[in-house]
Backbone as CSV, one residue per row, in Angstrom:
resi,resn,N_x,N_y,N_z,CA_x,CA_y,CA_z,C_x,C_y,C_z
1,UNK,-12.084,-26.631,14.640,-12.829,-27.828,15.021,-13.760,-27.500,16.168
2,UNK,-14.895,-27.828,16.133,-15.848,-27.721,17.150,-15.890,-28.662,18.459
3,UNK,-15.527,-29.660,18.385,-15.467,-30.510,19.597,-14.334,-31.529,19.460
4,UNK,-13.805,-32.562,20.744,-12.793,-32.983,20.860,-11.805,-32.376,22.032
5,UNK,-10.570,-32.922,22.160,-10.159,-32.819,23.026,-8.985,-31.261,22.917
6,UNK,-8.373,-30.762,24.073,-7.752,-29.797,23.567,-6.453,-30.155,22.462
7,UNK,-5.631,-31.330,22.618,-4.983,-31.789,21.639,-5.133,-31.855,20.323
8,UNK,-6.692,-32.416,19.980,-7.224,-32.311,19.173,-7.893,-31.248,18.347
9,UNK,-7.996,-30.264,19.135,-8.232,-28.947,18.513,-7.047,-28.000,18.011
10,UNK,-6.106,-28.502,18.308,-4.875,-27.518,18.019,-3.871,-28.544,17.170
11,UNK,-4.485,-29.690,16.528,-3.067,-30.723,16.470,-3.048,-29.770,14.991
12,UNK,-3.565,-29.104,14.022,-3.028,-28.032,13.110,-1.708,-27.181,13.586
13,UNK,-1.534,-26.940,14.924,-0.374,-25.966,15.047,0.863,-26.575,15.474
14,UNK,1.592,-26.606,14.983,3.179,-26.950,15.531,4.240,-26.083,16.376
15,UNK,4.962,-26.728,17.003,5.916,-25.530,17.737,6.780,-24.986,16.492
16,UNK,6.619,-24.291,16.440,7.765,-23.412,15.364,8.982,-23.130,15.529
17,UNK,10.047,-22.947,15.022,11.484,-22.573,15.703,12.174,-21.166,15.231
18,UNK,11.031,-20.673,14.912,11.077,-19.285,14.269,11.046,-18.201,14.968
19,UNK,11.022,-18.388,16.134,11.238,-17.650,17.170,11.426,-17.978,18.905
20,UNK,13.068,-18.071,18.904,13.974,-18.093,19.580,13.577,-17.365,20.906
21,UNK,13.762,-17.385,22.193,13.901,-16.496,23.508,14.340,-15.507,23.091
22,UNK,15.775,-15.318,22.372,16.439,-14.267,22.946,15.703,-13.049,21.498
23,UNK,14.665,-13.555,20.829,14.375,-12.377,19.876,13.289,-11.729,20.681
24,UNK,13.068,-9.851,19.940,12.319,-9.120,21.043,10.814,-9.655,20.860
25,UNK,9.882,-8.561,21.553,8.443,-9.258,21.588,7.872,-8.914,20.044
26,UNK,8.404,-7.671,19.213,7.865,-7.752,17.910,8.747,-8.928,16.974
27,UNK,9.370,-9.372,16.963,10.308,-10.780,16.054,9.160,-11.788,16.786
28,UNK,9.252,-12.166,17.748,8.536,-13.044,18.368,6.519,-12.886,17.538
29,UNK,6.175,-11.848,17.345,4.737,-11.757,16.990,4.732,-11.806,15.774
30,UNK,5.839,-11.226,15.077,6.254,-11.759,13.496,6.356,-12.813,13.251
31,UNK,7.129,-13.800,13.975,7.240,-15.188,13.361,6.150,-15.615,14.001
32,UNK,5.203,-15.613,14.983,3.958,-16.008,14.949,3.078,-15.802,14.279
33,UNK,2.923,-14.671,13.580,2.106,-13.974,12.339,2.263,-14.837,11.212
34,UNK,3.325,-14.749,10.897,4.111,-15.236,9.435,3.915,-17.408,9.455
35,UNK,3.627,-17.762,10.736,3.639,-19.218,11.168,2.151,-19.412,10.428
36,UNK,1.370,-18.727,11.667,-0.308,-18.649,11.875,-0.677,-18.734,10.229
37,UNK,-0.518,-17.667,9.516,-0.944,-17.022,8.701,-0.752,-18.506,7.061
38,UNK,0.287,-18.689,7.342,1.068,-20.102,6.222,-0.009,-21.350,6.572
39,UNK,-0.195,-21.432,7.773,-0.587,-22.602,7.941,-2.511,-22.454,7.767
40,UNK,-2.704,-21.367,7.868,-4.133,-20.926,7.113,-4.092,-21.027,5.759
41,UNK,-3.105,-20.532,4.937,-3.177,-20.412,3.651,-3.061,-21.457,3.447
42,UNK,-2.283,-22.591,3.662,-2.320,-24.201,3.259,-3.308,-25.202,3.861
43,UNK,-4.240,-24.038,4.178,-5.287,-25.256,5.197,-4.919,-26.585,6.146
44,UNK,-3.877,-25.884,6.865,-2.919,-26.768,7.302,-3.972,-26.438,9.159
45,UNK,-4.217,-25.453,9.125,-5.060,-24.898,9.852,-6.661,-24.543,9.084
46,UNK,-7.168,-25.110,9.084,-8.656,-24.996,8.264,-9.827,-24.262,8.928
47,UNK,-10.450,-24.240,7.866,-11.964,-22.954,8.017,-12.505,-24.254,9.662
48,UNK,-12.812,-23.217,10.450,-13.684,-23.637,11.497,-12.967,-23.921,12.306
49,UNK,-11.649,-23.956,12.487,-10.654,-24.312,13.790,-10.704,-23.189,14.736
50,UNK,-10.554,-23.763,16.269,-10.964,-22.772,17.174,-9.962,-23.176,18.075
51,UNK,-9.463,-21.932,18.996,-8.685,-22.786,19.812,-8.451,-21.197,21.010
52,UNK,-8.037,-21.236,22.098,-7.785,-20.369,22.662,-6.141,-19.436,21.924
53,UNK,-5.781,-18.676,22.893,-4.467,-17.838,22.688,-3.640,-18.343,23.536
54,UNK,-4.041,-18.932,24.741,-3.108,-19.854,25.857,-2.770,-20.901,24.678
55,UNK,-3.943,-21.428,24.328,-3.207,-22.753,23.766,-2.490,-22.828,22.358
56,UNK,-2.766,-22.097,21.946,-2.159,-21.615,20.561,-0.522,-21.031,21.040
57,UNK,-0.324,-20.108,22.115,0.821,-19.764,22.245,1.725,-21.162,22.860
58,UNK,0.941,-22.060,23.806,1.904,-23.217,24.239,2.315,-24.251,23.115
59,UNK,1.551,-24.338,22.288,2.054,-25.091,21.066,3.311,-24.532,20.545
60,UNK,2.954,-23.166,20.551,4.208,-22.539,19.708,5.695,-22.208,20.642
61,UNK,4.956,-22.104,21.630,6.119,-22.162,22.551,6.635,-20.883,22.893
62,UNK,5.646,-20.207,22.773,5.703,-18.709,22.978,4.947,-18.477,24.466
63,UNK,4.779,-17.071,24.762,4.472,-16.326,25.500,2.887,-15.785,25.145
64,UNK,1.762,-14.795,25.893,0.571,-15.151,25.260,0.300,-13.615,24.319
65,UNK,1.477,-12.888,24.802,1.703,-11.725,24.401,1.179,-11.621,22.697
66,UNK,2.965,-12.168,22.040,2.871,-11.964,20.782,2.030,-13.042,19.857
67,UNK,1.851,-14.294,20.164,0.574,-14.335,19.601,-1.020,-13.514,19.650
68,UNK,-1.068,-12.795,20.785,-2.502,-12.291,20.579,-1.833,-10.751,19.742
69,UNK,-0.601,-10.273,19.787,-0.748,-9.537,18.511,-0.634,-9.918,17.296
70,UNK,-0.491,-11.439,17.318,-0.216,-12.401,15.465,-1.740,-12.013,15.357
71,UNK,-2.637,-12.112,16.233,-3.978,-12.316,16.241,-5.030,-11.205,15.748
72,UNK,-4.310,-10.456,16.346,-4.931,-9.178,16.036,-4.704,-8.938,14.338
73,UNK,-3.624,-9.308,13.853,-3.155,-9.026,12.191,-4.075,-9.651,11.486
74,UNK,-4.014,-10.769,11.868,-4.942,-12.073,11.166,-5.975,-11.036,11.384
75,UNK,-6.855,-10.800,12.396,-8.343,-10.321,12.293,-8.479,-9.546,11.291
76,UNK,-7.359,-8.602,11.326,-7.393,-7.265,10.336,-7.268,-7.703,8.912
77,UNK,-7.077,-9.200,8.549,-6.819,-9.403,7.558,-7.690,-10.334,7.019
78,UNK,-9.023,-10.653,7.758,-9.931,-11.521,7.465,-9.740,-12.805,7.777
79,UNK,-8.742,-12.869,8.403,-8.589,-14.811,8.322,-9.140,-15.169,9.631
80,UNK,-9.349,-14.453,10.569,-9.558,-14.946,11.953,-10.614,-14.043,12.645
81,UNK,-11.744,-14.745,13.902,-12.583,-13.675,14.017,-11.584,-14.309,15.857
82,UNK,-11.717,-12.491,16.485,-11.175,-13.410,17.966,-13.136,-13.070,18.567
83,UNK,-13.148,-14.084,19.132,-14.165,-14.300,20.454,-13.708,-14.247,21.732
84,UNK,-14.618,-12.772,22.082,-14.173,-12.422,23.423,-14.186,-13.908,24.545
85,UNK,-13.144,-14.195,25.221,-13.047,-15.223,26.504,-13.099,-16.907,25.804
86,UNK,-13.552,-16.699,24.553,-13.446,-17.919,23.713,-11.740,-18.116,22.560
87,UNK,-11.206,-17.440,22.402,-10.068,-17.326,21.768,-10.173,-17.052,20.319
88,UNK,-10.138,-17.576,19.030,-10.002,-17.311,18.135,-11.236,-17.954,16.982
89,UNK,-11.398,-17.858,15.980,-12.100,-18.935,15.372,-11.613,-18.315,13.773
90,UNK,-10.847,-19.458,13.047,-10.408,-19.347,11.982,-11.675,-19.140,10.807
91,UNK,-11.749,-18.142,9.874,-13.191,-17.635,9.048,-12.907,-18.122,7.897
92,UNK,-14.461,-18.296,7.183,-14.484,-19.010,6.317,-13.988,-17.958,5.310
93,UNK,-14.803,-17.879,3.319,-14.220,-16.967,2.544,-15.372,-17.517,1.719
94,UNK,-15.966,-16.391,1.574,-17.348,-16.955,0.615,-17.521,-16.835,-0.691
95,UNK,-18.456,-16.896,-1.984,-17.970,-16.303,-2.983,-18.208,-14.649,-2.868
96,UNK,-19.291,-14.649,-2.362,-19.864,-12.905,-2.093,-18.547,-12.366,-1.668
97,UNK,-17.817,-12.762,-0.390,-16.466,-12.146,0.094,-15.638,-12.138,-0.943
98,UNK,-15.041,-13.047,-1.880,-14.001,-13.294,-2.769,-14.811,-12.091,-3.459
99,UNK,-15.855,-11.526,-4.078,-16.184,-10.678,-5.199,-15.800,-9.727,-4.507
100,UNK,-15.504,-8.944,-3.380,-15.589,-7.917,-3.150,-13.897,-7.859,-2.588
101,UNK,-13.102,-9.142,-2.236,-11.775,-8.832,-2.381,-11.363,-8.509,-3.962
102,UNK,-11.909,-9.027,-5.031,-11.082,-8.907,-6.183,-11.612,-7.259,-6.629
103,UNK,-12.890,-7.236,-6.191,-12.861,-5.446,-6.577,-11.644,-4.486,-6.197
104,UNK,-11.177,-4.753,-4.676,-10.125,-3.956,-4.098,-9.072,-4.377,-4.773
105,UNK,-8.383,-5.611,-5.428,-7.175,-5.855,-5.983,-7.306,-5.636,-7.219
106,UNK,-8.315,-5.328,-7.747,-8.473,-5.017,-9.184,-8.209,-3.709,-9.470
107,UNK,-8.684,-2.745,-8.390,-8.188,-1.508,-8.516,-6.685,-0.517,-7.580
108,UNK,-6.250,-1.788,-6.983,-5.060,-1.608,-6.437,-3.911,-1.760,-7.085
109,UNK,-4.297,-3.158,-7.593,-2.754,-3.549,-9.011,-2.827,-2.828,-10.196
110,UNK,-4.469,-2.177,-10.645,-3.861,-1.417,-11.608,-3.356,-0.319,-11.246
111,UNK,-3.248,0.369,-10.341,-2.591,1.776,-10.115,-1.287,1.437,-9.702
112,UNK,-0.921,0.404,-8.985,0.444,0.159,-8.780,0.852,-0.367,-9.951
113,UNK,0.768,-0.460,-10.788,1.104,-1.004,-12.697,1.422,0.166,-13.504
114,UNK,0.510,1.349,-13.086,0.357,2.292,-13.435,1.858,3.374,-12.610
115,UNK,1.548,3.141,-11.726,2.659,4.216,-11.047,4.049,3.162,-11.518
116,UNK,4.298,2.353,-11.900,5.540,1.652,-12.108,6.041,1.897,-13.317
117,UNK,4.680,2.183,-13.792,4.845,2.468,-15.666,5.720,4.203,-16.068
118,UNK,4.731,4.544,-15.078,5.055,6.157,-14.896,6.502,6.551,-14.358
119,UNK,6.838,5.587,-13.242,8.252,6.048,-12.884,9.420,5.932,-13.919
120,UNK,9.439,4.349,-15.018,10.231,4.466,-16.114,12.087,4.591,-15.309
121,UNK,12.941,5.389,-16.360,14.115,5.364,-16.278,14.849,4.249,-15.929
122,UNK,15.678,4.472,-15.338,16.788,3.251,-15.454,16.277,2.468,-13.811
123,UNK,15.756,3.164,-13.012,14.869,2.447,-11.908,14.490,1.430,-12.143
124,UNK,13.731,1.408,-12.755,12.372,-0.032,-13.327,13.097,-0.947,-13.697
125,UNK,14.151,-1.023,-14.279,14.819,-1.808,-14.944,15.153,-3.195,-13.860
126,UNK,15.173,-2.676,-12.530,15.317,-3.935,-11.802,14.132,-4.523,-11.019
127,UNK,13.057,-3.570,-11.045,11.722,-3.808,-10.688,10.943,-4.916,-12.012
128,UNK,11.170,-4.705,-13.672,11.260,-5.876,-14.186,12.031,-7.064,-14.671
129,UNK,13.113,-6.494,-13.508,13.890,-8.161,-13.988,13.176,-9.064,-13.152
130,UNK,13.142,-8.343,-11.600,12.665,-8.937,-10.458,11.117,-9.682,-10.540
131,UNK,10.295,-9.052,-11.842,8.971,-9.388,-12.119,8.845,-10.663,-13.029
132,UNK,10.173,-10.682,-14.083,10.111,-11.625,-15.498,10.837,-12.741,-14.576
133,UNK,11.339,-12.612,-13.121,12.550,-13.620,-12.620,11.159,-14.464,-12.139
134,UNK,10.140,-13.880,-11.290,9.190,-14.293,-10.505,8.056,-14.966,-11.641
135,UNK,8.513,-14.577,-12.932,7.264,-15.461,-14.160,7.989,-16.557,-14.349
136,UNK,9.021,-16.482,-14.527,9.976,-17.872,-15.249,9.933,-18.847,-14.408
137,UNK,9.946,-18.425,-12.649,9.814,-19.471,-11.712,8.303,-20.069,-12.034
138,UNK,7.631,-19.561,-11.879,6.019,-19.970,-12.213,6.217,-20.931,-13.627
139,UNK,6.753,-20.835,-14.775,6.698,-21.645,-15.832,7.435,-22.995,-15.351
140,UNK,8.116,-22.806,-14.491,9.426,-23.905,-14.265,8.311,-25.210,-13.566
141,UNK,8.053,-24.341,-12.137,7.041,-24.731,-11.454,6.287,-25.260,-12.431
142,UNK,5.697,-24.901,-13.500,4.139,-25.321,-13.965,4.754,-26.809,-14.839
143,UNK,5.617,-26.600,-15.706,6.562,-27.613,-16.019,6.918,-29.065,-15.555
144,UNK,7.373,-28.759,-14.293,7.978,-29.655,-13.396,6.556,-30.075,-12.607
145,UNK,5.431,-29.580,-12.802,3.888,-30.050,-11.721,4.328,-30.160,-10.785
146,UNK,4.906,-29.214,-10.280,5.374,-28.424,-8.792,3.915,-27.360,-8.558
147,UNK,2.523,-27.603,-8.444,1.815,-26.593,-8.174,2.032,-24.975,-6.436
148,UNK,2.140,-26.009,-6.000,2.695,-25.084,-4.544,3.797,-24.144,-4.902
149,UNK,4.840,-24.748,-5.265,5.639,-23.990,-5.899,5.742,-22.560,-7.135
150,UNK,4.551,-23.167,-7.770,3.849,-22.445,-8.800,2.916,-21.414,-7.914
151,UNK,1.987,-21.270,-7.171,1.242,-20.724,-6.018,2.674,-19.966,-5.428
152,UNK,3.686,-19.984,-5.207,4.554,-19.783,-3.940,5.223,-18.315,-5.075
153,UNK,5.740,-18.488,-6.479,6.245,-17.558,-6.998,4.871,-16.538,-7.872
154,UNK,3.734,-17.153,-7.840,2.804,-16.232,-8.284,1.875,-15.187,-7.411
155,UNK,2.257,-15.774,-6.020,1.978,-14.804,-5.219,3.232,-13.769,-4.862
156,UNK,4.159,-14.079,-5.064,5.411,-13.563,-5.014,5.292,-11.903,-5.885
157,UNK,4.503,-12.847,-7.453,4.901,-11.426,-8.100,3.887,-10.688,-7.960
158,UNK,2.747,-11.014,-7.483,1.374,-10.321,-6.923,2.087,-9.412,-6.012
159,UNK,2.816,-9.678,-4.802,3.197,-8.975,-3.812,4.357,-7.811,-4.135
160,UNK,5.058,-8.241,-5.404,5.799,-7.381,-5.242,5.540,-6.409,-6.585
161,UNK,4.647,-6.592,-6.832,4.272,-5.619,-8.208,3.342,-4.352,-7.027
162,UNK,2.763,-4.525,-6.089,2.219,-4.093,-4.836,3.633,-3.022,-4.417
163,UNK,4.224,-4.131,-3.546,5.370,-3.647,-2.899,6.542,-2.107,-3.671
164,UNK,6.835,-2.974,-5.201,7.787,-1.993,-5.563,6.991,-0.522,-6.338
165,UNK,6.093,0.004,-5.636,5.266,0.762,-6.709,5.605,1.956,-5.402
166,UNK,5.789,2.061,-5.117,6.256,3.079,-4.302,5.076,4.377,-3.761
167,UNK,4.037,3.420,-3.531,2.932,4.234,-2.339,3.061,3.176,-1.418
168,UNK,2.698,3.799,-0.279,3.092,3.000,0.920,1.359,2.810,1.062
169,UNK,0.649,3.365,0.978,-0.530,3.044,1.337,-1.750,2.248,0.084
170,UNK,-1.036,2.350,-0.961,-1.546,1.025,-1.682,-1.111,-0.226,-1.310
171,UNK,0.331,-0.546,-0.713,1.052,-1.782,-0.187,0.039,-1.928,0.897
172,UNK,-0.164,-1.018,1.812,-1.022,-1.865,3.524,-1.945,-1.823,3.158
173,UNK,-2.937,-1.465,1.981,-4.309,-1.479,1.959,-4.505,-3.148,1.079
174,UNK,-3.480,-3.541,0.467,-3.391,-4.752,-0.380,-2.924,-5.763,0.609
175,UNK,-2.071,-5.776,1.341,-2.101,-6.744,2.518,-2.866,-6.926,3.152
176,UNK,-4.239,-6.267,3.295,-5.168,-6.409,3.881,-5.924,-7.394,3.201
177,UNK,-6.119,-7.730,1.996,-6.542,-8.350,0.989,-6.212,-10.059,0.602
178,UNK,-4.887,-9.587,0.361,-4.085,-10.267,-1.010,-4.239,-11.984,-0.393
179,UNK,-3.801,-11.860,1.087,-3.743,-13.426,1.381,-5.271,-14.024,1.207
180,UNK,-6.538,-13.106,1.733,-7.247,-13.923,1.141,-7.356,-14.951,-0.225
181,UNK,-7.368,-14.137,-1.356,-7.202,-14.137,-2.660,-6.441,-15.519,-2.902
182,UNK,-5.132,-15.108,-1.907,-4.326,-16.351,-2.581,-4.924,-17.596,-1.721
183,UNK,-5.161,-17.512,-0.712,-5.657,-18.734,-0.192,-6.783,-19.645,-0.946
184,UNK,-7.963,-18.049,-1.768,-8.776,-19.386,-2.474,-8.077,-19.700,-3.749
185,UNK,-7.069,-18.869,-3.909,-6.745,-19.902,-5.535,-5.725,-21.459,-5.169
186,UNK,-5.003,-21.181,-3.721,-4.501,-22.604,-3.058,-5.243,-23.218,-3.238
187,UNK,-6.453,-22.951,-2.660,-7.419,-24.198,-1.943,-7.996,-24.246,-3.358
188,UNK,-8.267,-24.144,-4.330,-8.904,-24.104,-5.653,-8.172,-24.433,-6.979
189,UNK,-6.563,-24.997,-6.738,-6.030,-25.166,-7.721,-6.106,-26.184,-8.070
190,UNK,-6.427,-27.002,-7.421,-6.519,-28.099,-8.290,-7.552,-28.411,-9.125
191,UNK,-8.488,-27.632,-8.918,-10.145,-27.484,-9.615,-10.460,-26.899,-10.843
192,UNK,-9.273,-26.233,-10.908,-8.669,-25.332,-12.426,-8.029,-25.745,-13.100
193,UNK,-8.345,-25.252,-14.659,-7.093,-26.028,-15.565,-5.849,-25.406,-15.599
194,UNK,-4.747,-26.255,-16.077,-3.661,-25.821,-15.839,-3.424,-24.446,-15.841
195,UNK,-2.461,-23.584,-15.319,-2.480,-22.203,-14.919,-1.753,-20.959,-16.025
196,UNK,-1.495,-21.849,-17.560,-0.815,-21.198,-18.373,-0.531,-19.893,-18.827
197,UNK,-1.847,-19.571,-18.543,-2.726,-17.993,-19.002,-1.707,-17.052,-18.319
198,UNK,-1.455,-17.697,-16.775,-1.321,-16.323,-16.006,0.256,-16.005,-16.307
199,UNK,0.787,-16.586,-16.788,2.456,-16.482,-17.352,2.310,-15.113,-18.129
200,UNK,1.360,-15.963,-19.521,1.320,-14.958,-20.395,0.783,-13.156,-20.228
201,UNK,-0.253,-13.656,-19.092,-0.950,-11.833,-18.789,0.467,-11.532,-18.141
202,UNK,1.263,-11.898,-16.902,1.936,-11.909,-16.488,2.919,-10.691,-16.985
203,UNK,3.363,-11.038,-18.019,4.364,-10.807,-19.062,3.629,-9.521,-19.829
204,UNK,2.479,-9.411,-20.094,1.754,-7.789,-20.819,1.724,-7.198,-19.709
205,UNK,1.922,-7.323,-18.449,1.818,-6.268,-17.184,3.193,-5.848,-17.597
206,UNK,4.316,-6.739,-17.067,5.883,-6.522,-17.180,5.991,-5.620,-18.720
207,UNK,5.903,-6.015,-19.960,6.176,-4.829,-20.828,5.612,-4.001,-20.986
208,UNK,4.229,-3.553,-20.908,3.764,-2.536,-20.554,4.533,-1.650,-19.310
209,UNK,5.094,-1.877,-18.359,5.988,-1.470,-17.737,7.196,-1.057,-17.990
210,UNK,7.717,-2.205,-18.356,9.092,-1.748,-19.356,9.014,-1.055,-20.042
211,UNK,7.936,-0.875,-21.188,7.622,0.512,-21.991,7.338,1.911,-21.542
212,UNK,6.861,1.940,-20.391,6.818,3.475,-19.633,5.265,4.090,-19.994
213,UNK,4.616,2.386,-20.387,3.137,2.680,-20.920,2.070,2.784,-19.312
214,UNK,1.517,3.813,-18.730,0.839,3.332,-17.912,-0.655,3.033,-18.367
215,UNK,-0.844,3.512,-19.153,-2.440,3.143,-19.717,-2.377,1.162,-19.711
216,UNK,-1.351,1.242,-21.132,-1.413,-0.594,-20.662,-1.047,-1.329,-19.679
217,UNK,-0.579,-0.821,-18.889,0.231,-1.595,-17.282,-1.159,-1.655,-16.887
218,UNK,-1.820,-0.340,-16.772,-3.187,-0.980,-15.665,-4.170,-1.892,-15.809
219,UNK,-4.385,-1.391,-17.580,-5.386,-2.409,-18.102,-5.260,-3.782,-17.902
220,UNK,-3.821,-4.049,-18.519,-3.324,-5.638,-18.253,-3.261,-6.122,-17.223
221,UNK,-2.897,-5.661,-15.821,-3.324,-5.600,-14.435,-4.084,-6.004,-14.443
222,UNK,-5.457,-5.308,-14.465,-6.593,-5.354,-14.221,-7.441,-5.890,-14.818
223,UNK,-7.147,-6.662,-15.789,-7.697,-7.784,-17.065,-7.037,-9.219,-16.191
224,UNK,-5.920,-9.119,-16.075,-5.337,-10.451,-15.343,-6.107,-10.907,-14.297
225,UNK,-6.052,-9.829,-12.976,-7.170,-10.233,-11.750,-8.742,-10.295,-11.994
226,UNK,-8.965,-9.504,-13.264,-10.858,-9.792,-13.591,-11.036,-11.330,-14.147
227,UNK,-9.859,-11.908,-14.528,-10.167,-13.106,-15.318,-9.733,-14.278,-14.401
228,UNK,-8.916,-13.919,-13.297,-8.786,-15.172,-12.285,-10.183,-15.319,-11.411
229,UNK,-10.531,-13.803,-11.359,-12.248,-13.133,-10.321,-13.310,-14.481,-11.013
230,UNK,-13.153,-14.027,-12.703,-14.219,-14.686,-13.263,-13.839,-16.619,-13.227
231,UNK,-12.691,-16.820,-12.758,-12.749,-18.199,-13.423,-12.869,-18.734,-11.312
232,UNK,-12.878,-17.718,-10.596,-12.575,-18.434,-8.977,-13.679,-18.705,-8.756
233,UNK,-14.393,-17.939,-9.111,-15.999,-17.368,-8.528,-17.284,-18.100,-8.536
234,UNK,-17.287,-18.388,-10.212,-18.149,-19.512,-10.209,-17.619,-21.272,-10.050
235,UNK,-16.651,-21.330,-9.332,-16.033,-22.540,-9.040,-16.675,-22.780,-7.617
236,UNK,-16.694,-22.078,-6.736,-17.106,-21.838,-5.805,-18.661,-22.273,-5.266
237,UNK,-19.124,-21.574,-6.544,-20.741,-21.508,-6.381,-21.083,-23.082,-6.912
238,UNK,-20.225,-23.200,-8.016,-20.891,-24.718,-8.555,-20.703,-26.121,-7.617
239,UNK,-19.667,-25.648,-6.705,-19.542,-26.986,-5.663,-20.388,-26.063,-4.423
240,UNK,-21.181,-24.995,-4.652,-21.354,-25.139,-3.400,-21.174,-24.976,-2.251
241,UNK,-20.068,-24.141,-1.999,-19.034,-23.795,-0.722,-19.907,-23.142,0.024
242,UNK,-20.210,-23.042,0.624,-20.784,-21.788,2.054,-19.584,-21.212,2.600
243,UNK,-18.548,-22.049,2.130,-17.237,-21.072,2.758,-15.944,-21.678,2.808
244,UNK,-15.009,-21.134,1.918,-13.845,-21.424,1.880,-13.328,-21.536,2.830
């Protein structure tokens, strides 16, 4: 928010109880990270909010420490620009930006699809239960018109199709990313038709996996995120956004 009172510029942040005194200063910048970061993705905290690191940490009830390292993550992760002596200013997400996050996740999930495919044996076997557990929630969700909920397990299996692929540096180069991504399909779901599709690609990533196929793990990967790219993108442009 650009003007108003300091109350009013921060009434987005709540004290959190996610971090206790007696946890150290990294628990403490984690659950400020993990606070900050939720309440961006739900526009609970919205594009253009500004606020210092004093006042952001007294809301939370912290110290000014580990929020300005929540702060520093956020920057690294696109959601926040800090202004020197001015504090923070929450960033928008444009379509130009969204095209050039889905390039990096387009070629991140297929190689982690790919290396999952490749590892095979009796390993994988719980890497796709853990994948078909995280689709079924999404159908339940879509079912029940629980959308958040639906958003909550489809980023789930985004993250952990990332996570269980076992390069460590495809995982931090995709966290750098991924929350964008999901934030505009939050802020954009309701603008879309129902979300059926992504069950089904969902599910050709997972057996292609299960099969020990990496050719089709990546493709299907990478067909799934080109077709959310193509349906986010011009949603964007047709209303108009200057910035998510």
């Amino acid at each position: 928010m650009k003007s108003g009172s300091r109350d009013q510029k921060i009434e987005g942040i709540r004290r959190t109880d996610e971090s206790p005194t007696g946890q150290g200063s990294e628990a403490r910048a984690d659950a400020a990270y993990r606070f900050l970061r939720n309440a961006i993705l739900t526009n609970e905290i919205p594009v253009g909010f500004q606020a210092t690191e004093v006042e952001i940490a007294a809301r939370l009830g912290m110290s000014r420490t580990p929020v300005h390292e929540a702060m520093a993550r956020l920057q690294e992760e696109g959601f926040v620009q800090i202004l020197p002596r001015r504090g923070i200013l929450v960033k928008g997400l444009s379509p130009s930006d969204l095209l050039e996050i889905y390039d990096i996740l387009i070629g991140l999930e297929g190689a982690a699809a790919e290396r999952l495919a490749l590892e095979g044996g009796d390993g994988i076997a719980e890497v796709v239960q853990e994948l078909e557990g995280l689709t079924k929630r999404m159908e339940l969700a879509l079912d029940a018109g629980d959308m958040d909920a639906w958003a909550d397990a489809d980023e789930a299996f985004h993250d952990a199709l990332v996570a269980r692929c076992g390069n460590g540096r495809i995982r931090r180069l995709a966290a750098t990313v991924s929350g964008q991504s999901h934030r505009a399909r939050r802020l954009t779901l309701n603008m879309r038709p129902p979300p059926k599709q992504s069950a089904i690609e969902h599910r050709d990533i997972i057996q292609a996996i299960a099969a020990a196929d990496p050719i089709a793990a990546g493709s299907a990967a990478r067909a799934h995120r080109r077709r959310a790219r193509d349906q986010l993108v011009p949603i964007l442009r047709r209303l108009n956004f200057a910035a998510l």
